[in-house]
C-alpha positions in Angstrom: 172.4 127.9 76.9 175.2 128.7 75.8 177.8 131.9 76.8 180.8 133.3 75.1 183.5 134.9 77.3 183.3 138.3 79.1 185.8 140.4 79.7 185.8 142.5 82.8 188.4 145.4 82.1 189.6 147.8 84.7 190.4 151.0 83.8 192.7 152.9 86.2 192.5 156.4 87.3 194.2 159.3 85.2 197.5 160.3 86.5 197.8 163.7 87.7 200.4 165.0 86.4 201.2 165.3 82.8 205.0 165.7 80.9 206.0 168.9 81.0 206.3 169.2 77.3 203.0 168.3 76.6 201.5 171.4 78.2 197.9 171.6 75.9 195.2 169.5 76.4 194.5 169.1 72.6 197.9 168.3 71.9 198.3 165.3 74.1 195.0 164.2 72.7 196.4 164.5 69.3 199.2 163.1 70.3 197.2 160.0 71.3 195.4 159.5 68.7 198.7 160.0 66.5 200.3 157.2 68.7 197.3 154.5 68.6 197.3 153.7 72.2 193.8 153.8 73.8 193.0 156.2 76.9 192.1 154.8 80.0 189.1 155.1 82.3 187.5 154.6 85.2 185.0 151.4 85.9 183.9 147.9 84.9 183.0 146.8 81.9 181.3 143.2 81.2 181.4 141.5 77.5 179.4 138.9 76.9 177.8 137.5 73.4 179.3 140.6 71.7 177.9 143.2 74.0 179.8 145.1 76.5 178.1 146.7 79.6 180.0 149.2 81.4 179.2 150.1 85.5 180.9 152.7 87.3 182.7 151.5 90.0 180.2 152.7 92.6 177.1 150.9 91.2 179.5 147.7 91.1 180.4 148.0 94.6 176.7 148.2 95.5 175.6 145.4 93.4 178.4 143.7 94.8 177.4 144.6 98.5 173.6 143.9 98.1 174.2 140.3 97.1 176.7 139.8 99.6 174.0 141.0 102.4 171.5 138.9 100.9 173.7 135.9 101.2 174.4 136.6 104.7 170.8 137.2 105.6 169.7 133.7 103.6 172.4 132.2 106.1 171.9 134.0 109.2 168.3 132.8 108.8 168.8 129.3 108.0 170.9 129.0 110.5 168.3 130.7 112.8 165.7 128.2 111.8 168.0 124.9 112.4 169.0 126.2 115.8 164.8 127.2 116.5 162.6 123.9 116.4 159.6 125.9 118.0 159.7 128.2 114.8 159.4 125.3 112.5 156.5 123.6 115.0 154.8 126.6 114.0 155.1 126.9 110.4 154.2 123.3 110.5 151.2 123.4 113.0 149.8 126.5 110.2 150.1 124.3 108.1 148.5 121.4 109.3 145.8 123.7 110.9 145.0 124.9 107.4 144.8 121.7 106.0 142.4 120.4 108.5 140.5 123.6 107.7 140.4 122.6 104.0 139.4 119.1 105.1 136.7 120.0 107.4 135.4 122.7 104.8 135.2 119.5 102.3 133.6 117.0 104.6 130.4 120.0 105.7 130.4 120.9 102.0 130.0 117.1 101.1 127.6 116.5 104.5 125.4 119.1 103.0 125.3 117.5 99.9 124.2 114.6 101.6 121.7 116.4 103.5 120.1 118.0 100.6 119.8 114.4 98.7 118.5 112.3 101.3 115.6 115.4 101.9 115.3 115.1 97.9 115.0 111.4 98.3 112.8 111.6 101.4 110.6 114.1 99.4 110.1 111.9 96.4 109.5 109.2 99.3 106.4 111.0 101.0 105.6 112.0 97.3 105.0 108.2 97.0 103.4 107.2 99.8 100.6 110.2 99.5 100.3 109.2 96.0 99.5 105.3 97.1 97.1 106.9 99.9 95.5 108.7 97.1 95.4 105.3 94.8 94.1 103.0 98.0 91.2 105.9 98.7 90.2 106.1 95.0 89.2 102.3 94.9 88.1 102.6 98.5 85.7 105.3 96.8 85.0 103.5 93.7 83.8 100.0 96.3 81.8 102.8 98.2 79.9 104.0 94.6 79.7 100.1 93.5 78.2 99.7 96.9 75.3 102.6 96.4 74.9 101.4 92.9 73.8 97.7 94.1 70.9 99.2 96.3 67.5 98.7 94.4 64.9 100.7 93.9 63.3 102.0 96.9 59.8 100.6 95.6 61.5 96.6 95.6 64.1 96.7 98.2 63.8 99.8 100.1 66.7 101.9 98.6 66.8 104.9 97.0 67.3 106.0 93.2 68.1 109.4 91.4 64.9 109.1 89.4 61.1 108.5 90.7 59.9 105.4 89.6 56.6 103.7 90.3 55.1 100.1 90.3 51.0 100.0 89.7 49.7 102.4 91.9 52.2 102.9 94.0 53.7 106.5 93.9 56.2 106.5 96.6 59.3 108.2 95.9 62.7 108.9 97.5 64.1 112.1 97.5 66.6 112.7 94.4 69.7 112.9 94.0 72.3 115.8 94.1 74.2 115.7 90.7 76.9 113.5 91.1 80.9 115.0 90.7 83.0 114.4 88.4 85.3 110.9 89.0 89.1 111.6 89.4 90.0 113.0 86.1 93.0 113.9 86.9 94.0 110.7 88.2 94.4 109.6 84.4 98.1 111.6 83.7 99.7 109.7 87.0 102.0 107.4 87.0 102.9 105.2 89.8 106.8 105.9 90.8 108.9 102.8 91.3 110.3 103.1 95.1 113.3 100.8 93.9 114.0 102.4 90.7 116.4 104.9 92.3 118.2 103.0 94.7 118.1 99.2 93.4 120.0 99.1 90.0 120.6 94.9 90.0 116.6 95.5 87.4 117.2 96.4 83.9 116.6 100.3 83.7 114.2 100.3 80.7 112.2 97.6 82.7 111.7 99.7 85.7 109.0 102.8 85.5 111.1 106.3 85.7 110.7 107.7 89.2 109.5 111.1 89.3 112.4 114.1 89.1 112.9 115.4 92.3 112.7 118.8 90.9 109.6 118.2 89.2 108.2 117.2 93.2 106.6 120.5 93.4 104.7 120.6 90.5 103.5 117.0 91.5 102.9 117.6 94.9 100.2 120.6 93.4 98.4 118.0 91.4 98.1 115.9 94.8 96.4 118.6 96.7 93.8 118.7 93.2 93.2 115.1 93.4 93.1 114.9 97.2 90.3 118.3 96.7 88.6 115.9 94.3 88.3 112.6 96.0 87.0 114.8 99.2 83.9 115.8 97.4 83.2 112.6 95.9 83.6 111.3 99.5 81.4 114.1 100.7 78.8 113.5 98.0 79.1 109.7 98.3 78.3 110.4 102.5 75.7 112.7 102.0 73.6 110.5 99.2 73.8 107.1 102.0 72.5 109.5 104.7 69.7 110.8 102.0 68.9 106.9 101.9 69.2 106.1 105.4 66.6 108.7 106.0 64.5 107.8 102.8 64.3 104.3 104.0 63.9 104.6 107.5 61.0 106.9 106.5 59.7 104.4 104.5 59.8 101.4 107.3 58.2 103.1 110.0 54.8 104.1 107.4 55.3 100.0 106.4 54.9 99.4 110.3 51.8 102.1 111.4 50.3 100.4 108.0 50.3 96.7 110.0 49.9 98.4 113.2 46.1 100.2 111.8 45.2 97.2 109.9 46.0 94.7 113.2 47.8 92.7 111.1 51.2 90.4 111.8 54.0 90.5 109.8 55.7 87.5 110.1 52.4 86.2 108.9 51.7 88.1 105.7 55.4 87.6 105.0 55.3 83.7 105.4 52.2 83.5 103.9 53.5 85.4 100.4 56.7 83.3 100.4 56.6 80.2 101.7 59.8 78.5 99.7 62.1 80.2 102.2 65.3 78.9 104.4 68.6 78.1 104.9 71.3 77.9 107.3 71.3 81.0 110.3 74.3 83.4 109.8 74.2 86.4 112.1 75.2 89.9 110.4 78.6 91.1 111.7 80.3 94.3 111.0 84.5 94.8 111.5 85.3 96.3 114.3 87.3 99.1 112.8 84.6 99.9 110.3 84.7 103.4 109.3 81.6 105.7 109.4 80.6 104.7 106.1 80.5 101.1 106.5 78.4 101.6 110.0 76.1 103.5 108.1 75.8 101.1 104.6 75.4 98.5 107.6 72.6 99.8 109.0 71.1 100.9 105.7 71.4 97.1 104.4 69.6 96.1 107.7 66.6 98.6 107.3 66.3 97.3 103.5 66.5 93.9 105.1 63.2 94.9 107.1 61.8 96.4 104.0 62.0 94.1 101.8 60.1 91.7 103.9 57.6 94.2 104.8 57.2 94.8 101.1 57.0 90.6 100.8 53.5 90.9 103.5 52.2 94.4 101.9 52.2 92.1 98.5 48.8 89.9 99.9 47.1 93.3 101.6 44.8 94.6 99.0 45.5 98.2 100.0 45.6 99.5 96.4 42.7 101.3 94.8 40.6 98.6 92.6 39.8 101.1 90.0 42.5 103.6 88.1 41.3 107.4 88.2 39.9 109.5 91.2 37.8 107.8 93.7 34.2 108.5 94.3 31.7 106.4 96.1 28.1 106.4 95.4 28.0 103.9 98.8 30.0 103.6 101.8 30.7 100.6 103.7 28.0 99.5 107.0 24.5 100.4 107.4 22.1 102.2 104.5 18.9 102.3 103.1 18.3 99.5 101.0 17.6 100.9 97.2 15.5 98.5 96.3 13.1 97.8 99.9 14.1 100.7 101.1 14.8 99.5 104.5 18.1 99.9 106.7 20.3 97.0 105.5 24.4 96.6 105.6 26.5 97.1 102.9 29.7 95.5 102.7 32.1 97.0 100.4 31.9 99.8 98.4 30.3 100.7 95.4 33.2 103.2 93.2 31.6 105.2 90.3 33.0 104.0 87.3 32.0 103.6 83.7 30.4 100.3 82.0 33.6 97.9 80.9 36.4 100.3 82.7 39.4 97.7 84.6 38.6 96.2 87.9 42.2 95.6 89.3 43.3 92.9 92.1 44.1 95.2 94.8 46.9 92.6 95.8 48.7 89.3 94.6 46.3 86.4 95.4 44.9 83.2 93.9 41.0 83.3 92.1 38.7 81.5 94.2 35.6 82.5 92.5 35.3 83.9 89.0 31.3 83.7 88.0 27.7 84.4 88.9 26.9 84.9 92.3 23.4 86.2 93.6 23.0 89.5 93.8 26.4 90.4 93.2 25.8 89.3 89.3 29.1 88.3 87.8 31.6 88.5 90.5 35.6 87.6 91.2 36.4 86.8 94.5 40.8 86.5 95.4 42.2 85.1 98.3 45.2 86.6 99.4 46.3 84.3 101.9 46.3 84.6 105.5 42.5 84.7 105.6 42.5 87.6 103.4 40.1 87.9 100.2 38.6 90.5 98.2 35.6 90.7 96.0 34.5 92.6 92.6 31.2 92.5 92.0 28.3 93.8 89.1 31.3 93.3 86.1 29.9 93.2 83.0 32.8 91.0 81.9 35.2 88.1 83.6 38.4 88.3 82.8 39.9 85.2 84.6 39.4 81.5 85.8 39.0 79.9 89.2 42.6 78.9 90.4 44.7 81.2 88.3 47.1 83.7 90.1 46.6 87.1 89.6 49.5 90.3 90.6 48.3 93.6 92.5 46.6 95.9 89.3 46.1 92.9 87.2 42.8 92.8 85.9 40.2 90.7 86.3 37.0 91.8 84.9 35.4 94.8 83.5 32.7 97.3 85.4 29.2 96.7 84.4 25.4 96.3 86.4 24.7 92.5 86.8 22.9 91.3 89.5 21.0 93.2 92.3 22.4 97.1 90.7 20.9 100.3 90.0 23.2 101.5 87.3 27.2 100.7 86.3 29.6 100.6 89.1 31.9 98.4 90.8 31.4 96.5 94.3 34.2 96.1 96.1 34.6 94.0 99.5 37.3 93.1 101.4 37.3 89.9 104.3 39.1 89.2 106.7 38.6 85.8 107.3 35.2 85.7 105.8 34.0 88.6 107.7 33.6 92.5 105.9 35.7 95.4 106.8 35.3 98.6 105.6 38.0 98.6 102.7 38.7 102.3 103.1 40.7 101.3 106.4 43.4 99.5 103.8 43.0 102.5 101.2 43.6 105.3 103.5 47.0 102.6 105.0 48.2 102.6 101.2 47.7 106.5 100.7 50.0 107.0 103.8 51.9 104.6 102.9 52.5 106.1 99.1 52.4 109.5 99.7 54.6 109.1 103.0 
């Protein structure tokens, strides 16, 4: 920037006194004018780019003044602060003391930063581990359901289903089944977070599944508690249906065993005697020591169905079934009567079961024909062996329906009701032997009406 010269002009006071000759003040002023030389006055004036600034000579003596003491005070002080270390320790220590400040301020600003991410990150890290908890207890509860599903039908092995079903005459049912809850619907919309996703970035990132936003957690954590609500009653459902078979069952097995117990039969036996192609190397039964409840019980509900099944392997040879479909009436009971024909006390051996000329006499259990044709008084007449010294006999058929040496299922038939032989009028004789000797067959029909109706 550049400045063109000032000019500082002093003016100097008026002389007091004026010639004696020029004794009127507009005269001398005329006078000057007339003369051209300029009057003088007192102050300062300052030129500078064309400009002039005039100050009185009191205002320049202040100005003047006021920057001196300025200049002394700006020394004075400076001089006060090289002479005065502590001062300057001072200024320096605030300083320093509000820089650390600022520092410290950063580093607990930062720290909670820190804090708040590694919570985020532990969040989304229990987030996880519930959701595998959830995953591992859904296929723990879909192995429980295959589990249930593999048990049979309580009529073959023992077990329970939802719907009664029945084989022949047998009419036993298990108790049915609560409606079973909806599966984990709302496991479908999940997907699995990857643990390494947000911390390991060596993978490609469109190879790795996207990890669940951490603000998102709470929304997330909501469907948790939903699935978590769901897979509790399918695990309640699931434990209340194996208890319903436990007790089905076990009801079951103890009318099997008052069945063998009435009849004096053995077991082992019957069961031998209706499969004889068994065996194989002994391998005990052992359950994991830190089985849960569940498995305890499916343990001991496979054992019971273990017993039942070979139960229901002897009840197949004892002819406890009714040889005739329909309600039962006897026009004879079994032991001693008055012959029809001599009239005279005689025993009768079987029963004789009303029942219309050519109506289905059934095996009452699986056996083996032994006699299929004439015999005596009984006319035409089936005799089955059922093993074990067990037989039964159908007597007065009009018709024959099978041959000596076939094998014949319980409620097959074998010949049709008729009179022939040493009979009054249409029925159907029915013996049972044990062996060769006649019991009174309604001991094994009342064992099978317990044993269906429960």
């Amino acid at each position: 920037m550049s400045y063109r010269s000032s000019q500082c002009v002093e003016y100097p006071p008026q002389r007091a006194h004026a010639h004696k000759h020029d004794r009127s003040p507009s005269r001398r002023a005329a006078a000057g004018l007339s003369s051209g030389v300029p009057e003088k006055r007192s102050g300062y004036t300052f030129a500078h780019g064309g400009r002039q600034v005039r100050f009185g000579p009191v205002v320049f003596w202040i100005a003047v003044g006021t920057v001196t003491l300025l200049g002394v005070w700006s020394a004075a002080t400076a001089t006060y602060f090289a002479f005065r270390d502590d001062v300057l320790t001072r200024l320096l220590a605030r300083q320093a003391e509000m820089q650390y400040a600022y520092e410290d301020r950063i580093a607990e600003l930062r720290s909670r930063v820190d804090r708040t991410t590694s919570r985020q990150l532990l969040d989304q890290e229990q987030f996880e581990r519930k959701l595998d908890g959830i995953m591992r207890r859904q296929a723990l509860l879909e192995s429980r359901a295959g589990a249930l599903n593999a048990i049979s039908d309580v009529s073959v092995t023992g077990s329970i289903k939802g719907t009664a079903q029945k084989t022949g005459n047998d009419t036993d049912t298990g108790p049915s089944r609560a409606d079973k809850p909806s599966p984990i619907n709302d496991a479908a919309g999940f997907e699995m977070p990857d643990r390494g996703a947000a911390l390991d970035s060596r993978d490609p990132a469109d190879a790795r599944p996207k990890p669940v936003p951490l603000m998102n957690l709470t929304g997330e954590v909501n469907r948790l508690m939903r699935l978590e609500s769901s897979l509790d009653r399918v695990e309640s459902w699931q434990v209340a249906e194996l208890n319903a078979i436990a007790d089905g069952m076990d009801s079951r097995l103890r009318r099997m065993r008052s069945v063998f117990s009435d009849l004096g039969l053995s077991v082992a036996r019957m069961a031998a005697a209706s499969n004889p192609g068994t065996g194989g190397p002994y391998v005990p039964v052992r359950l994991r020591s830190d089985a849960d409840p569940f498995e305890r019980q499916l343990h001991r509900v496979n054992l019971t169905r273990a017993q039942i099944d070979r139960f229901d392997r002897a009840l197949a040879i004892v002819p406890y079934r009714k040889p005739v479909t329909g309600e039962l009436e006897f026009t004879s009971g079994f032991g001693v009567r008055v012959d029809p024909f001599v009239g005279r006390p005689a025993m009768h051996t079987g029963l004789d079961f009303r029942a219309a000329t050519g109506a289905a006499a059934r095996a009452t259990a699986n056996g083996k024909v032994t006699t299929a044709n004439w015999t005596g008084g009984y006319g035409r007449m089936v005799e089955v062996d059922h093993g074990n010294g067990l037989s039964t006999r159908y007597g007065h058929l009009s018709a024959i329906n099978v041959k000596v040496g076939q094998s014949v299922k319980a409620g097959q038939m074998v010949g049709e009701v008729g009179s022939t032989g040493r009979s009054t009028g249409p029925h159907l004789h029915y013996e049972t032997r044990i062996d060769g000797e006649a019991v009174d067959p309604q001991k094994f029909l009342r064992a099978g009406t317990r044993l269906n109706n429960g």
